[in-house]
C-alpha positions in Angstrom: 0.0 0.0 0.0 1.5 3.3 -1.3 1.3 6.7 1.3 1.1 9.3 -1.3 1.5 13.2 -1.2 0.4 15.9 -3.1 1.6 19.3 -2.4 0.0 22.3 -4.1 1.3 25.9 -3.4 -1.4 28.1 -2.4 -2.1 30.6 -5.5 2.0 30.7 -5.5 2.5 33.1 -8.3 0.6 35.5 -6.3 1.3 34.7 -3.1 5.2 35.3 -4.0 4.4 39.0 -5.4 1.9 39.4 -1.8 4.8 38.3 0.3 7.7 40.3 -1.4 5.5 43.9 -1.9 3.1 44.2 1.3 0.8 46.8 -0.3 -0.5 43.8 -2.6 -1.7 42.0 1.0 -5.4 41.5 1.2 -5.9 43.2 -2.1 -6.5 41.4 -5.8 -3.8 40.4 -7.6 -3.5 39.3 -11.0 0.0 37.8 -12.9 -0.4 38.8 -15.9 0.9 41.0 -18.4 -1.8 43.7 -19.6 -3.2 43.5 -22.9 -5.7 41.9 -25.5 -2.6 39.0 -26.4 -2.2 38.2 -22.5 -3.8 35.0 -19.8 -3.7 35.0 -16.5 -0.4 33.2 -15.6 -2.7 33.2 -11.7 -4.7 35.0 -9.1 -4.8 35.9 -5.3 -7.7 34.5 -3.7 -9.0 38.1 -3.6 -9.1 38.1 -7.1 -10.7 34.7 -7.2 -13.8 36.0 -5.7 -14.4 37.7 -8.6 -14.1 34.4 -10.6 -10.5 35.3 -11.9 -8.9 32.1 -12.9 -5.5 31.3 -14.2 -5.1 31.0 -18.4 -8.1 33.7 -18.4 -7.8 36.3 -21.2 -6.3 39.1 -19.0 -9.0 41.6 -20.7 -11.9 39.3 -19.1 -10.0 39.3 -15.6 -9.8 43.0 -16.0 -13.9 43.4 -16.8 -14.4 41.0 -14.1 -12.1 42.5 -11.6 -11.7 46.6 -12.4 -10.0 47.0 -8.9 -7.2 44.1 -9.5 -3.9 44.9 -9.4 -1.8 43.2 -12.3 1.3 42.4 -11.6 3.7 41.4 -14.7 5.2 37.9 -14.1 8.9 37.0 -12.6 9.7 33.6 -13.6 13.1 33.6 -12.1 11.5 34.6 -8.8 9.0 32.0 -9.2 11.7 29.4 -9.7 14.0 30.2 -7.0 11.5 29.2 -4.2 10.4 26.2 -6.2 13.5 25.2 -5.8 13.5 26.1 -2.0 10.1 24.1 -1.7 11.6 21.2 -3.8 14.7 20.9 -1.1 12.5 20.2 1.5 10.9 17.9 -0.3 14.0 16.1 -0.7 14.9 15.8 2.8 12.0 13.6 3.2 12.1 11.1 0.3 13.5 11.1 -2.7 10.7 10.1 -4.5 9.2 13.7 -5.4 7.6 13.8 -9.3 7.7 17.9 -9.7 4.1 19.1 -11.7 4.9 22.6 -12.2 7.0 25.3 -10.4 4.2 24.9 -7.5 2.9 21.4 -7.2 4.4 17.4 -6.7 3.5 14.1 -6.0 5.8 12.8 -3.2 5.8 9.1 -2.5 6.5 8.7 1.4 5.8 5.1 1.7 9.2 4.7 3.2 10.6 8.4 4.2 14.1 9.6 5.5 12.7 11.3 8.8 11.0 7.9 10.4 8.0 9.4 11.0 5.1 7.5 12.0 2.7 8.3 9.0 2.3 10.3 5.7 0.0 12.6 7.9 3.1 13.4 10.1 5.1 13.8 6.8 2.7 16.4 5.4 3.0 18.3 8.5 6.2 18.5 9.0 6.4 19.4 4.9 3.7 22.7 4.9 5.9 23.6 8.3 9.4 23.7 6.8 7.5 25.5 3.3 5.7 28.4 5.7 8.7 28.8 8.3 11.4 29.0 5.5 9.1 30.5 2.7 7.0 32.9 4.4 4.2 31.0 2.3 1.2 28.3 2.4 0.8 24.8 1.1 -2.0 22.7 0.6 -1.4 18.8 0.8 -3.8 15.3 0.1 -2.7 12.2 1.6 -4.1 9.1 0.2 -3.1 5.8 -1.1 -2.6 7.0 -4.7 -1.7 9.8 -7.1 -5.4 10.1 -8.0 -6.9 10.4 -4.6 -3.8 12.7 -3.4 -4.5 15.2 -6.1 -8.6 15.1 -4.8 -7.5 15.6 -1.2 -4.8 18.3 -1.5 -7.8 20.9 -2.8 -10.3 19.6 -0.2 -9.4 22.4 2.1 -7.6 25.1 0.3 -6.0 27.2 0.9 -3.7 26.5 3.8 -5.3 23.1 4.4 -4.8 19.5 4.8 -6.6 16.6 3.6 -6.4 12.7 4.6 -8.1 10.1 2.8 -7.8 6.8 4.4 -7.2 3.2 3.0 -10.5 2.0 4.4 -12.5 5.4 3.6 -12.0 5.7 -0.1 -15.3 4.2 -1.4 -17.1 6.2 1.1 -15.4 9.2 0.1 -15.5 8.9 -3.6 -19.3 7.9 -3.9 -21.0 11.1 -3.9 -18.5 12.8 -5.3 -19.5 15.1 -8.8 -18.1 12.8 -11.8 -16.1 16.0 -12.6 -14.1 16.1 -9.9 -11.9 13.0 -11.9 -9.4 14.1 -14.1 -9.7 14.3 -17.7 -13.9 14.6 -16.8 -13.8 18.5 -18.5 -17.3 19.7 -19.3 -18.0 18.1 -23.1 -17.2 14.3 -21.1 -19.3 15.5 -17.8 -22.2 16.6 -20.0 -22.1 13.3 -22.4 -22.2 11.2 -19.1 -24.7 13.6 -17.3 -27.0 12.0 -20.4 -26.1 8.7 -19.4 -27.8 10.1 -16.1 -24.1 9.7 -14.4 -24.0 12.7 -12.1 -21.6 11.1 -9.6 -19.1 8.8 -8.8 -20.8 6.4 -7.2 -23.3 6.3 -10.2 -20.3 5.6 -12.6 -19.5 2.8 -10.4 -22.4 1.3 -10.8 -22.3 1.0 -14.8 -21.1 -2.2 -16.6 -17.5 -1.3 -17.5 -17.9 -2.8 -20.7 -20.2 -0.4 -21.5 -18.1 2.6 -20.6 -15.8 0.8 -22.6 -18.0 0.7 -25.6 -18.8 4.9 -25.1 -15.5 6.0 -24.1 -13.0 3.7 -25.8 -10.2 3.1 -23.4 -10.8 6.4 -21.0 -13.9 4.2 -20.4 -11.8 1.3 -18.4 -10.1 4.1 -16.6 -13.2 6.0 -15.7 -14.6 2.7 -14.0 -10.8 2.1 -12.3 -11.1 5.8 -11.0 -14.8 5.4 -9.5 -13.2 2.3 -7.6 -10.3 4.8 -6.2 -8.1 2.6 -8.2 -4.8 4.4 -9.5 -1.8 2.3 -10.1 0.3 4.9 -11.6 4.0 5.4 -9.2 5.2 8.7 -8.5 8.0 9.2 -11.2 11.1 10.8 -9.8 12.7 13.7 -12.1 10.6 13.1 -15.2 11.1 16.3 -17.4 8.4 17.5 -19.1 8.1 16.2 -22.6 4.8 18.3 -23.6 2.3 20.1 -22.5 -1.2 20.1 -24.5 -5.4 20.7 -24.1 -7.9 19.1 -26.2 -11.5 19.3 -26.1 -14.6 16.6 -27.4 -17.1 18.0 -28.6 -20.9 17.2 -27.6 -21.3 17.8 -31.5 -19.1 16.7 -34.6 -18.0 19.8 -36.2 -16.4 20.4 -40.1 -12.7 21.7 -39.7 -14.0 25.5 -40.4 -15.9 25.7 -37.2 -12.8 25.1 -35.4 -10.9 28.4 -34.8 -12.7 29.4 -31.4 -11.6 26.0 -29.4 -8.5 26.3 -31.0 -7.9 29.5 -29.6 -9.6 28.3 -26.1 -7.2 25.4 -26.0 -4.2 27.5 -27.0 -4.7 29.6 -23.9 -4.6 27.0 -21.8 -1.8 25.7 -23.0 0.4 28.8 -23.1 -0.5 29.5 -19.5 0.6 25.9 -18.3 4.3 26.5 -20.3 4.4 29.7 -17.7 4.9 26.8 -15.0 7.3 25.1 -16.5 11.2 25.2 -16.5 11.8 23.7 -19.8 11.5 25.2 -23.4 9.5 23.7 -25.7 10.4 23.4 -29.4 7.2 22.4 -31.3 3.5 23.1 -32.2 1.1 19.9 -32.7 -2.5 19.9 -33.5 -4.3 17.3 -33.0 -7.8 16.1 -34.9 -9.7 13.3 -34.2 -12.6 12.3 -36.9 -16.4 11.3 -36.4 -14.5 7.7 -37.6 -12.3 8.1 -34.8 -9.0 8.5 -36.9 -6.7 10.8 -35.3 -4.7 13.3 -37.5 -1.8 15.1 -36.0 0.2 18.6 -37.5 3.2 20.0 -36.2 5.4 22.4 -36.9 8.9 23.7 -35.2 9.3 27.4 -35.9 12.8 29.1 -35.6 11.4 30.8 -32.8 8.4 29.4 -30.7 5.2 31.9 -30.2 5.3 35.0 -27.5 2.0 34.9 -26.8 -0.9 32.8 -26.2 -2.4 34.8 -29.6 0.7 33.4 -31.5 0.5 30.1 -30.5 -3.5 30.1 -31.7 -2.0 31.5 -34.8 0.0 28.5 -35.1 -2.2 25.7 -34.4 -4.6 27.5 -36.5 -1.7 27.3 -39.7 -1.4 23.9 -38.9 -5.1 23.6 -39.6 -5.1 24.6 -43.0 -2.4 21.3 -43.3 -6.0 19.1 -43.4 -6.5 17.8 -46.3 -9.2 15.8 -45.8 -12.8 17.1 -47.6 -14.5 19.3 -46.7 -17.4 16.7 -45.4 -15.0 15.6 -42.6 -16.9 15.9 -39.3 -14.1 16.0 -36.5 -15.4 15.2 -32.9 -12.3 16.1 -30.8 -9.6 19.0 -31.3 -6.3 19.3 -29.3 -3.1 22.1 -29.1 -0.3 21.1 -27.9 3.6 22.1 -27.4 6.1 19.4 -27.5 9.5 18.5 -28.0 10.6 20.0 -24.7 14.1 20.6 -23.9 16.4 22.4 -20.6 17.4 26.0 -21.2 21.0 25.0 -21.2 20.3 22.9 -24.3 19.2 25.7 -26.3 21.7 28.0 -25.2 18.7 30.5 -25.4 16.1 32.1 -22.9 13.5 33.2 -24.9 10.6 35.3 -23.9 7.8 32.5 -23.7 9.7 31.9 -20.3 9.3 35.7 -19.3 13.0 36.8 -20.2 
């Protein structure tokens, strides 16, 4: 039996900029750059109230929010005390699978300190971060990655969440089926037909049957309602690529496209601002009504500035389809690939806020 940690930063991009300028304390803050081509790298939980979210255009944030105060990103801040949070980590297992600058699975089945439980571990871990940080963790303890990630928002900000061996069937069944990952809102409405509005409902479905709906997401949907996860926590895994996608409760021709395209590519450029690595190519991804997948990419001498570039991309990549024009596709993905460390490159370059 796995004891499994997931640590999540409370709103850290924010908090950093809160804790290092005291006039931004208690008052909303936005990281973002101003401007119609900007997203919301994140948001104070003052600005959240609002419904400010992270990869929002910054304009909506703005019309959302009139009193926020934007703040323009400092990614080599934002490192330095990941790397502070990531040390601590380290001195109590080294089995820690880094997310993003702000979030990691940590597997403390066995950990270097001897304490008594995961519980204790998770403790001692949001002490170190607030005593030698001056900020606030969130952390889920569970028997799995799966239920860890769950837990670790259950009582954010500041919070800490335990979900026992013996409690996870009682926890999971009346759950929202959206609170699985991967369940966005195209999947949650397509199940909400199936009259599957909660966990324990999914449960209760033949897994053949997802299988027959859902393909292989199906099986994994059913091993999810169980609270079964068997994926380990990975040590050091560098990113290889980040990317959104999006079924559609509809299948649309390749012209109708643009705006999920553009949805997706937000997304996507606001999840590279968490990232150390540079990424060196642009992939779209198409999926047909017949289920055959169709990929593009393209790597530019220099990658996209903006999450407005990056649509402009994937949107060029489009116009690679050759298919006719009576193509229905029923799922449409961005993505960045092809991911490399700074020193490879031998260049910073501004998708990484230099």
């Amino acid at each position: 039996m796995r004891k499994i940690i997931h640590v999540d930063m409370d709103a850290f991009y924010a908090s950093v900029e809160q804790r290092d300028d005291p006039s931004l304390r208690g008052r909303p803050v936005v990281v973002a750059w101003r401007g119609a081509r900007s997203v919301v790298c994140a948001a104070s939980y003052e600005a959240r109230t609002y419904g400010v979210r992270s990869a929002m255009p910054a304009v909506r944030a703005e019309r959302l929010c009139p009193d926020a105060v934007f703040v323009p990103p400092d990614f080599t801040r934002y490192r330095a005390v990941s790397r502070q949070v990531r040390e601590i980590f380290l001195r109590h297992t080294e089995r820690v699978e880094p997310l993003s600058l702000d979030e990691a699975y940590l597997d403390v089945t066995e950990n270097h300190g001897r304490l008594p439980s995961a519980t204790a571990v998770a403790k001692a871990i949001r002490a170190q971060i607030r005593e030698e940080t001056a900020l606030t963790a969130s952390a889920g303890v569970a028997p799995n990655k799966f239920l860890a990630k769950i837990a670790s928002d259950w009582n954010k900000p500041d919070g800490l969440f335990v979900i026992k061996p013996d409690a996870v069937e009682a926890f999971l069944t009346p759950l929202p089926v959206g609170r699985i990952h991967g369940v966005g809102k195209v999947m949650d409405a397509r199940l909400a037909a199936l009259g599957i509005r909660t966990v324990g409902e999914l449960r209760q479905r033949d897994v053949h049957e997802l299988e027959t709906r859902f393909g292989r997401y199906g099986r994994r949907l059913y091993e999810l309602s169980l609270g079964i996860d068997e994926n380990p926590v990975t040590p050091d895994r560098p990113v290889q690529s980040i990317s959104a996608e999006d079924t559609f409760a509809e299948d649309l021709p390749l012209a109708a496209l643009e705006p999920a395209i553009r949805e997706l590519a937000g997304k996507v450029w606001a999840a590279t601002r968490k990232v150390e690595r540079i990424g060196h190519t642009v992939v779209l991804k198409l999926k047909t009504r017949e289920f055959r997948i169709l990929t593009r990419s393209l790597s530019p001498p220099r990658m996209p500035d903006s999450a407005e570039a990056l649509a402009a991309l994937a949107l060029a990549l489009r116009e690679r389809v050759d298919l006719p024009e009576t193509t229905r596709y029923r799922l449409v993905g961005v993505g960045i690939s092809n991911f490399r460390d700074a020193e490879e490159t031998g260049v910073q370059q501004a998708l990484f806020g230099a």
